[in-house]
VOPA-514001 format. One line per 4 residues: for each residue x, y, z of N, C-alpha, C, CB. Coordinates in steps of 0.02 Angstrom, whole numbers. Atoms other than C-alpha are relative to their C-alpha. Glycine has a CB too. Example, Ala and Ser with C-alpha at 12.3 -4.5 7.8 and 13.67 -1.06 7.14 Angstrom:
VOPA-514001
45/-59/0/615/-225/390/45/60/0/-50/1/62  -42/-59/-3/684/-53/357/-39/55/37/20/23/-71
end
This chain:
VOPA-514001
9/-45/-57/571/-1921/-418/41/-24/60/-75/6/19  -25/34/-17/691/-1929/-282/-39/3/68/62/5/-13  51/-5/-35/612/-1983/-129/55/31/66/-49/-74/6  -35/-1/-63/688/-1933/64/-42/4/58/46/54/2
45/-8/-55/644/-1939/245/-5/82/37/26/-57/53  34/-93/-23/621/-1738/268/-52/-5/34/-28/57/-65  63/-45/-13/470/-1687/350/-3/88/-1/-20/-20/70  0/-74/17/395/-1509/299/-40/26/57/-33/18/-75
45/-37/-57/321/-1402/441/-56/45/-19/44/43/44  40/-46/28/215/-1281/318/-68/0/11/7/-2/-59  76/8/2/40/-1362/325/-28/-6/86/-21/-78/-51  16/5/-54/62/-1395/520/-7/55/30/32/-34/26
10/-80/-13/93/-1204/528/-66/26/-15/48/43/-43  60/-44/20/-57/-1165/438/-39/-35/22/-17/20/-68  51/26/-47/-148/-1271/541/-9/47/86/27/-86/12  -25/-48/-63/-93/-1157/694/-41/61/-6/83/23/-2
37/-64/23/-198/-1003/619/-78/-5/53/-17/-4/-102  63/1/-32/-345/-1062/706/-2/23/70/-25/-64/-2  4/-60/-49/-277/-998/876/23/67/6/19/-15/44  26/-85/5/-271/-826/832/-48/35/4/5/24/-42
63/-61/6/-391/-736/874/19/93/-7/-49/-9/81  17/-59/44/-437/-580/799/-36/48/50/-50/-19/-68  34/-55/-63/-499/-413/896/10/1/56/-60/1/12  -37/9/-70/-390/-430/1029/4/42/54/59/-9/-9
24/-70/-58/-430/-257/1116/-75/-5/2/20/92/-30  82/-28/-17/-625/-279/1088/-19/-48/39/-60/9/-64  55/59/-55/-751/-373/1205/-45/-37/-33/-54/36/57  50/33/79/-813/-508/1065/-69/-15/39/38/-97/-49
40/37/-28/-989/-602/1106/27/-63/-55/-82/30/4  -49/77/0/-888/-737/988/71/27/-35/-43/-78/-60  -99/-15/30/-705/-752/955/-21/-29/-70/89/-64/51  -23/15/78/-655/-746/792/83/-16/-18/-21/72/-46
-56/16/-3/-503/-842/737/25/11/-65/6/-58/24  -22/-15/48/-384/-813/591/-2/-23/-62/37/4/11  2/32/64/-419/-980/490/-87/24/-4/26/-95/0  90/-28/30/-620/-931/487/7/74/-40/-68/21/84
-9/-68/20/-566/-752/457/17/-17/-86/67/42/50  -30/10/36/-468/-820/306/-29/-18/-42/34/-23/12  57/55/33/-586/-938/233/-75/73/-23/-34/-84/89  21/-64/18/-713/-771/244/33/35/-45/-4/36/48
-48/-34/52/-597/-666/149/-16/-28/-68/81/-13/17  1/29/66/-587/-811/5/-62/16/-36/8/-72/3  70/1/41/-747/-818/-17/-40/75/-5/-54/-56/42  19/-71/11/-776/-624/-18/36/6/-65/23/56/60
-21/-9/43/-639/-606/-123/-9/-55/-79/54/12/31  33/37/66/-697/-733/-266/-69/29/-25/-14/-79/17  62/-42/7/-869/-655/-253/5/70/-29/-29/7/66  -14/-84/49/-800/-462/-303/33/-1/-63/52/57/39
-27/18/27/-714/-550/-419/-54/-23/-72/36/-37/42  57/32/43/-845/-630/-520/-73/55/-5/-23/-81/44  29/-71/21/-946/-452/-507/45/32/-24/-29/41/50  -49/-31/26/-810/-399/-558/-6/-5/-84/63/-29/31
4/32/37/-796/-505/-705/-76/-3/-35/28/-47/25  89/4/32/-996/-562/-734/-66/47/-7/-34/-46/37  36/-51/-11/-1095/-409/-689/32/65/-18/-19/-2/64  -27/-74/20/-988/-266/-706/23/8/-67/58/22/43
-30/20/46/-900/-337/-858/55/30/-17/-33/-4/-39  -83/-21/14/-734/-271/-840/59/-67/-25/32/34/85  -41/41/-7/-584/-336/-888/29/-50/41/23/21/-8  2/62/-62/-581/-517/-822/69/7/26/-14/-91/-29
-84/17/-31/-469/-564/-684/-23/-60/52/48/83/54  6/80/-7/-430/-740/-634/-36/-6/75/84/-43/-3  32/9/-92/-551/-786/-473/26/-55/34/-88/-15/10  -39/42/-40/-460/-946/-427/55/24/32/19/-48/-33
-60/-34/-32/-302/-845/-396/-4/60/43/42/18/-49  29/-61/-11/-391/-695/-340/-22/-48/102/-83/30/-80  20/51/-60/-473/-839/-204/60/-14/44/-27/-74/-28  -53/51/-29/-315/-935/-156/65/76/24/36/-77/-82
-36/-72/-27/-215/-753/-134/-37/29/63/-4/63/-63  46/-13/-82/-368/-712/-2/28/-59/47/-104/-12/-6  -15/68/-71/-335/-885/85/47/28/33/31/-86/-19  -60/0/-7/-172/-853/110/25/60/27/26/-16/-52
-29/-75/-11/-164/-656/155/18/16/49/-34/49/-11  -30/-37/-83/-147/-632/342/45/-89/20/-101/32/87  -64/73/-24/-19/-825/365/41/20/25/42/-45/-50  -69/-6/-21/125/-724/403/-17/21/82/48/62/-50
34/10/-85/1/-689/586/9/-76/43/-94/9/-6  -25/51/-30/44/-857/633/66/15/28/1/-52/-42  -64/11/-24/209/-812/672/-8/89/43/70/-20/-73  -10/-61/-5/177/-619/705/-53/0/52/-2/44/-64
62/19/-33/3/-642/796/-44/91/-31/17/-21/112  20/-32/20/-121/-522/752/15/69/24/-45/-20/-3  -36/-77/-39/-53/-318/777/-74/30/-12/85/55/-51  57/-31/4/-234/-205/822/34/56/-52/-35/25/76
-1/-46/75/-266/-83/662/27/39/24/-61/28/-43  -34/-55/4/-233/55/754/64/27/51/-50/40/0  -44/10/-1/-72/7/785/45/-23/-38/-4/-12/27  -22/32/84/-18/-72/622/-21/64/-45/-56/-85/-31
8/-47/46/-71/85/549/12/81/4/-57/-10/-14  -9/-51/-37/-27/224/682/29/63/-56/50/-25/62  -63/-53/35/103/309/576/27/-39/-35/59/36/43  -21/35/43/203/285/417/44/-55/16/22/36/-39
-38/36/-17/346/235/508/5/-62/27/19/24/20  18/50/-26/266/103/589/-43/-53/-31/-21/20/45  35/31/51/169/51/451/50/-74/-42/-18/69/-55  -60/9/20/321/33/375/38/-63/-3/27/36/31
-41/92/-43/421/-110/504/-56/-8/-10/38/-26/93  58/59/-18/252/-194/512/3/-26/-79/-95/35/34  3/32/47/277/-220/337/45/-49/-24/-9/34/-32  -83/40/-2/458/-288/340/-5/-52/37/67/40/33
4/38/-43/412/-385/486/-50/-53/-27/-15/35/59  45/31/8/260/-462/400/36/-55/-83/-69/60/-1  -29/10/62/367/-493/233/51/-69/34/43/80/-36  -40/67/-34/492/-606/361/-18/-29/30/43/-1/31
47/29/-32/368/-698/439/-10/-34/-90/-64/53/51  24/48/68/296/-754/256/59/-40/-25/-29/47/-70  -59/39/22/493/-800/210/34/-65/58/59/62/-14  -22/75/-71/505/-912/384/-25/-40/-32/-34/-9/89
29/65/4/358/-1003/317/6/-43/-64/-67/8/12  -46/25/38/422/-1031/160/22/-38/-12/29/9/-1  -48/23/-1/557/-1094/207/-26/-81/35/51/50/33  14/63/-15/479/-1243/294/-47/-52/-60/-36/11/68
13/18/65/424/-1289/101/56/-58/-46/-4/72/-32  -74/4/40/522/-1389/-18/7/32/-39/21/-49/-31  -33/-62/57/631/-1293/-145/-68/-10/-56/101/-26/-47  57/19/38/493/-1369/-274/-74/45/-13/-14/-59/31
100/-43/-22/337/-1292/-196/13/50/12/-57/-19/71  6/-76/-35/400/-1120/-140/-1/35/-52/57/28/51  2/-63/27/396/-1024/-292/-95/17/-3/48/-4/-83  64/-13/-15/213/-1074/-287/-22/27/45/-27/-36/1
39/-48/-70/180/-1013/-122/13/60/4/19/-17/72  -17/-23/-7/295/-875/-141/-44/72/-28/48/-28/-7  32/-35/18/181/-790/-263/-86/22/32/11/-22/-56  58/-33/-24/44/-797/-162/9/16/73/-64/-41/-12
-25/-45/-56/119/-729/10/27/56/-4/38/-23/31  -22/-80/18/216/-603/-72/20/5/-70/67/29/45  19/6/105/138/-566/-260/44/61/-28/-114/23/-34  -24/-37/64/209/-467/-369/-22/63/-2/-21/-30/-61
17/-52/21/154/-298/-359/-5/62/-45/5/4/21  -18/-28/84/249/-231/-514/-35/-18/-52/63/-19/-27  59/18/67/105/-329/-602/-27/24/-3/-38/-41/-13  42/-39/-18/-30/-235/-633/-70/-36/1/6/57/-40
41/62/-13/-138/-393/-640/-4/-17/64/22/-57/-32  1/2/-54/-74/-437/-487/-8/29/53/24/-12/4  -10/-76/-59/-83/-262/-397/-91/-12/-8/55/112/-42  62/-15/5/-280/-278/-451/-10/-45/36/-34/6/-58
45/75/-50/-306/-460/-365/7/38/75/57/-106/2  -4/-8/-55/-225/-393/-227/-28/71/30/60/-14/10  43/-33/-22/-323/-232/-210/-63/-14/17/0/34/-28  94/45/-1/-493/-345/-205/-11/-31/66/-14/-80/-64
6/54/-60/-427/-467/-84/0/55/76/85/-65/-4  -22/-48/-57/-375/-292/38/-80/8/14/53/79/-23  63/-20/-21/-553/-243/11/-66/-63/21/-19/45/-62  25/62/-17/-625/-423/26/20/6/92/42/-68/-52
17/8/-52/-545/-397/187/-35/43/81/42/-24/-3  26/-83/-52/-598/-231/249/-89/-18/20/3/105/-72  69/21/2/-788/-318/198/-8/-43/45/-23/-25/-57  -2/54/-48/-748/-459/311/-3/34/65/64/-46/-8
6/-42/-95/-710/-327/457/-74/18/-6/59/97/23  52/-46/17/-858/-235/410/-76/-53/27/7/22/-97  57/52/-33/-968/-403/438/6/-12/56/-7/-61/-22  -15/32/-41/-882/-457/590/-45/65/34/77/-26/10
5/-80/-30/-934/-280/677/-93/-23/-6/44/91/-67  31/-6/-8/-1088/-298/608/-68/-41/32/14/20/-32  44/56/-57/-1160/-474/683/22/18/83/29/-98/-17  -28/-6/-84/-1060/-416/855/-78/71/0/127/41/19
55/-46/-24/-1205/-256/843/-63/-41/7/-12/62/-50  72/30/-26/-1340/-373/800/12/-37/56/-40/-48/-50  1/47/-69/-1295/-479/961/-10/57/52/79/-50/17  -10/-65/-60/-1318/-309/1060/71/28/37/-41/-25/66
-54/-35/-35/-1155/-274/1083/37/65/-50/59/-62/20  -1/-80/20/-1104/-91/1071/86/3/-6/-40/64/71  -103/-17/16/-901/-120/1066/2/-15/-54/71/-46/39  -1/-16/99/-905/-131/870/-42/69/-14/-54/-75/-56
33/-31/44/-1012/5/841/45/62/-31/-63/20/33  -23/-43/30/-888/121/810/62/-15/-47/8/41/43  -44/45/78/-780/-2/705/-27/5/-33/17/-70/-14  39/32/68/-914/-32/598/-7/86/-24/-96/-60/16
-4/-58/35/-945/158/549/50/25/-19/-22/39/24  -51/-27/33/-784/192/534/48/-58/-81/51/16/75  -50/41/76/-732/31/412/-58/16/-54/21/-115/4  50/-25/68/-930/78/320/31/63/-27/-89/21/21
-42/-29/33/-837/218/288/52/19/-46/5/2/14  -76/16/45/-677/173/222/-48/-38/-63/78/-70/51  14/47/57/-760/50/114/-51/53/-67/-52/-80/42  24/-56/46/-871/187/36/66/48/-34/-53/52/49
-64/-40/32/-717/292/9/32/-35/-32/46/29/40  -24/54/41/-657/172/-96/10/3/-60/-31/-44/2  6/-12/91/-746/216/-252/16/-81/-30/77/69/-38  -9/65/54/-748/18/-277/-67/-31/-27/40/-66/38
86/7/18/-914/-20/-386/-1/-80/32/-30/7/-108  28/47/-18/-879/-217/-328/-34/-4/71/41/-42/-11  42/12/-82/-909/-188/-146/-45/34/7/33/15/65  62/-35/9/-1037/-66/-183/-61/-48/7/0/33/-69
30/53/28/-1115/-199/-268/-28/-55/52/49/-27/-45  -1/42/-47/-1083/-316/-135/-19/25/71/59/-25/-2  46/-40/-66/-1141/-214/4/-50/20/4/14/47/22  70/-7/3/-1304/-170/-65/-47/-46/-16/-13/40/-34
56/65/20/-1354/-360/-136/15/-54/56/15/-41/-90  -21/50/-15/-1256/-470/-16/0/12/82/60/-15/-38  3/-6/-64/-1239/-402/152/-84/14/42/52/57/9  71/-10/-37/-1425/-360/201/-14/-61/39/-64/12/-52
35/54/-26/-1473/-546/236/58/-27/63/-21/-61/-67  -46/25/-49/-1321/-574/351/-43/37/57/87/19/-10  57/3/-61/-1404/-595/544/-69/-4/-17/1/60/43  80/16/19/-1570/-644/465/-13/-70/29/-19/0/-90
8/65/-32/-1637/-784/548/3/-66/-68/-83/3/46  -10/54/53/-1620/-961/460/-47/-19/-36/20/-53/20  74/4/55/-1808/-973/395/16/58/-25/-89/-2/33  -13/-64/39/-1769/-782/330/34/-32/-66/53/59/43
-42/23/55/-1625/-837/221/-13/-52/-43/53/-15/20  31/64/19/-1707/-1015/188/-50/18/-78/-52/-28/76  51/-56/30/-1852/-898/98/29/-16/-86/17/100/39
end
């Protein structure tokens, strides 16, 4: 192995995720930052995954990669900072650059990789979508993260605050329109006990 004095900037970048905050037009009662956001996600998306897999019994699909594809899904916001939805989603055209823009942001960070490690990373910043394996992880992890909005919204109502309430009906929405039986699933066994006090959940 040959050795050299390089240093890689990749992991110091993804250490940087943590000042992002998230909901940048609403009035939080707590900030939410991009590496908690992220870490949420994983663990949503491993969870629809494994209903996916153990309960529903569909055709398995890998939950470690399914996980480590959530970690990793909003990184190229480190460099981009977070764009509000409904502005990242205004119109096609704008949909569009935000996607090009988000695609060269994941190839900056990349690049602060060695040649070695980037095909690994490469597949999980920007997968493969011609797979149809891969088009399924990454439809889980989208809705892993629509579930993640969907919670955030809904501890900001239980704290009494009324600036989510019309996020949260409009992403319970989307997520019903979905037609996805895991978040179904996951929205009728898993979300109830979230804001339950800590003897509740303890129970």
């Amino acid at each position: 192995m040959e050795t050299n004095d390089r240093q890689y900037n990749f992991y110091a970048m993804l250490d940087r995720m943590q000042y992002i905050q998230r909901w940048g037009l609403m009035r939080n009662t707590r900030q939410e930052n991009l590496k908690e956001h992220s870490f949420d996600v994983a663990v949503i998306a491993h969870a629809l995954v494994l209903i996916h897999n153990e309960i529903l019994k569909k055709e398995p699909i890998d939950p470690l990669l399914t996980m480590a594809e959530a970690l990793y899904h909003d990184v190229s916001e480190i460099i981009t900072g977070d764009l509000p939805t409904p502005i990242k989603y205004k119109n096609r055209e704008l949909k569009t650059a935000y996607k090009a823009v988000e695609a060269q942001a994941s190839e900056s960070l990349l690049s602060l990789l060695p040649d070695e490690m980037r095909n690994e990373y490469q597949a999980l910043l920007l997968p493969n979508l011609e797979d149809e394996k891969r088009k399924e992880i990454h439809q889980l992890v989208k809705v892993a993260d629509r579930l993640s909005a969907y919670l955030k919204c809904l501890m900001e109502e239980k704290a009494n605050n009324d600036e989510f309430r019309s996020a949260k009906e409009s992403i319970e929405t989307s997520i019903h329109d979905l037609n996805c039986e895991e978040a179904e699933f996951y929205m009728a066994h898993f979300v109830p006990p979230y804001g339950m006090t800590l003897d509740e959940i303890s129970k």
